[in-house]
KOLVO-753335 format. One line per field, with one value per residue (C-alpha): x, y, z; residue in one letter; residue number from 0. Coordinates in nm, 4 decimals. Layout:
xx <- X	...
yy <- Y	...
zz <- Z	...
rest <- A	...
nr <- NUM	...
// end
This chain:
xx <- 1.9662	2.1506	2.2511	2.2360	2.4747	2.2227	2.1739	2.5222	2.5608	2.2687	2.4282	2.7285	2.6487	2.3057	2.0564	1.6856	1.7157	1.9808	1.7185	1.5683	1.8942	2.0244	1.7155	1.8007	2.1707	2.1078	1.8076	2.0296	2.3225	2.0644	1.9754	2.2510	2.3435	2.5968	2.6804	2.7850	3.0909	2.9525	2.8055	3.1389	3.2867	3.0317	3.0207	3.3868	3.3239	3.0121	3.1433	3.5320	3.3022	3.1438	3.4388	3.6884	3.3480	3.3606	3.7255	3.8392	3.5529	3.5188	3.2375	3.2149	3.3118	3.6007	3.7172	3.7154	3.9095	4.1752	4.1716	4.2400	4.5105	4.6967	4.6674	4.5238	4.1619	4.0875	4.2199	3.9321	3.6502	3.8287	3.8195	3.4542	3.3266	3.5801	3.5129	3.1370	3.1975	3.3854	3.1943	2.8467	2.9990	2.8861	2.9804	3.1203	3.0210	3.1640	2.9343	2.7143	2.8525	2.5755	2.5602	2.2135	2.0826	2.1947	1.9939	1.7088	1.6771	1.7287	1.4841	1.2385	1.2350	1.3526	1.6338	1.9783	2.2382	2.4656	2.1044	1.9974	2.3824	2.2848	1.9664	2.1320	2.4292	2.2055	1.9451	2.2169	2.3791	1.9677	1.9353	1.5674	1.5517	1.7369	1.7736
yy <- -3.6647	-3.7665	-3.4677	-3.5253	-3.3594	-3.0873	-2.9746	-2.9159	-2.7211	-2.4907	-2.3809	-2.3011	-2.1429	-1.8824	-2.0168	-2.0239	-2.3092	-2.1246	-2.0353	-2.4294	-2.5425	-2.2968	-2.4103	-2.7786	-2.7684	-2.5071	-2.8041	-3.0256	-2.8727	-2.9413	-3.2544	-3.4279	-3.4640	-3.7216	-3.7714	-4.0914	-4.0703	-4.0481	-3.7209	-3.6206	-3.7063	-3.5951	-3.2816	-3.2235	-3.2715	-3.0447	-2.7584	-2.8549	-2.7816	-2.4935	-2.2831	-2.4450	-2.2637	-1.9437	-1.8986	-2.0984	-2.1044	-2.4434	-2.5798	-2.9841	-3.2429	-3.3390	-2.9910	-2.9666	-3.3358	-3.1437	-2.8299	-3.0906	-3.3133	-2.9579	-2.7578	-3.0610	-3.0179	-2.7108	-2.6501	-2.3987	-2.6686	-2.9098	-2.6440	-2.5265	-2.8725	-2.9773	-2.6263	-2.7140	-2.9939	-2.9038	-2.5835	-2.8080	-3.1136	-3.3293	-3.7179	-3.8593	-4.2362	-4.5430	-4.6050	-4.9605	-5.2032	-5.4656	-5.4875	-5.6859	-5.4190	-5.1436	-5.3216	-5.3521	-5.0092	-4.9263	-5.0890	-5.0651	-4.7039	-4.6004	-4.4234	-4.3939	-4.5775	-4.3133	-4.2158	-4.5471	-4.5682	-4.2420	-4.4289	-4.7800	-4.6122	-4.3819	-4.6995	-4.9140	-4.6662	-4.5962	-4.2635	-4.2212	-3.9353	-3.7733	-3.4252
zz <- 10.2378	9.9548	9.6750	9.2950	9.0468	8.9399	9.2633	9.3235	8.9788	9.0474	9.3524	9.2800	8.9353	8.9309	8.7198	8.7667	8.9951	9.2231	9.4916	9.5241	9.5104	9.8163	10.0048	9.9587	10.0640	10.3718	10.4881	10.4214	10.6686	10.9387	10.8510	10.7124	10.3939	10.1939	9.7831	9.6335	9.5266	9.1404	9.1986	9.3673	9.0111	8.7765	8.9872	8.9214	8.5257	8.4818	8.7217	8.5218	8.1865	8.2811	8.3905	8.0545	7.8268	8.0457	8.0651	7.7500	7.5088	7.5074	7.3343	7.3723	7.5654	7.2629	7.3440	7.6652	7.7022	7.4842	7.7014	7.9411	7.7957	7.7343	8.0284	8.2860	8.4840	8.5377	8.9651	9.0414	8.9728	9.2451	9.4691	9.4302	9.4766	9.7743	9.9214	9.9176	10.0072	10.3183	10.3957	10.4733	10.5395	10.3147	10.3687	10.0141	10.0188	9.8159	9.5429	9.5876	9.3802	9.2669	8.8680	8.9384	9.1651	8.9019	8.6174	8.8630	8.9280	8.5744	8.4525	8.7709	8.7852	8.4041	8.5320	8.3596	8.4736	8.6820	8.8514	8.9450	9.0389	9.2784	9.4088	9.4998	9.6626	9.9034	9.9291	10.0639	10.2943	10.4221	10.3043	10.1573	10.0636	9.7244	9.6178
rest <- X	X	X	X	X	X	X	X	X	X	X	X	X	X	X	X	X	X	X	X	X	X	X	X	X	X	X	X	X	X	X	X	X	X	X	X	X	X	X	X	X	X	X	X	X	X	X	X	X	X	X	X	X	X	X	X	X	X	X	X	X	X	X	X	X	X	X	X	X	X	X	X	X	X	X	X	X	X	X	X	X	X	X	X	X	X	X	X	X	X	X	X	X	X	X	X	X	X	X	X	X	X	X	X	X	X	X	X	X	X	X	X	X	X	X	X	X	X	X	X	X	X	X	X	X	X	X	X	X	X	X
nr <- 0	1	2	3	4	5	6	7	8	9	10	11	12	13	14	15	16	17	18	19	20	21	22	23	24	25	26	27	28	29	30	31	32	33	34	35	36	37	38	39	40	41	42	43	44	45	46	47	48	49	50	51	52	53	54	55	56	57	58	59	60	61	62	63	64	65	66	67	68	69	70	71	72	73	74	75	76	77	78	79	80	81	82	83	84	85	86	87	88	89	90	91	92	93	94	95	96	97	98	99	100	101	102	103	104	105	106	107	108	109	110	111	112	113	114	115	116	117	118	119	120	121	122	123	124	125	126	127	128	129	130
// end
């Protein structure tokens, strides 16, 4: 199985979604699960955000690039998505690089272009299934 940003955020932050999320990840353990290495990035930004408006009061993503520029990424966000990571061995895998493909998916499935950069990536590495 192949984990999307979201799910990542909803587990390691409680939110309504928390429980689906923990159900997800702990199935996944079992069965196997990898990221693209997008998610591995965007994951680092949105968990990065979340803890620079908690701790800093950081409102944007202007702010929160000058939060960074001044005091650099925030280290606890590396370590809650490396720790997760780690902790149910998740396989990070090269994103698929095919600018035709991309647009194809884009367009084929009306998806944005970092998702239908999730779906080619996990497509090409045979992983059918995306959470």
């Amino acid at each position: 199985m192949c984990l999307d940003t979201n799910v990542i955020y909803h587990f390691l932050f409680e939110t309504e979604l928390t429980e689906r999320a923990e159900r997800i990840v702990r199935l996944g353990a079992v069965t196997g699960t990898a990221m693209p290495m997008i998610v591995y990035n965007e994951s680092l930004y949105v968990v990065g955000a979340k803890i620079a408006r908690s701790e800093h009061g950081v409102k944007g993503k202007y702010s929160f690039r000058k939060l960074i520029a001044k005091r650099g990424f925030p280290q606890k966000a590396i370590r809650m998505v490396n720790d997760f990571t780690k902790d149910f061995h998740i396989v990070i895998l090269r994103d698929h690089q095919d600018p035709d493909e991309l647009v194809h998916a884009i367009k084929s499935y009306r998806l944005a272009p970092s998702d239908a950069q999730v779906a080619i990536t996990c497509k090409q590495h045979g992983i059918g299934t995306l959470a």
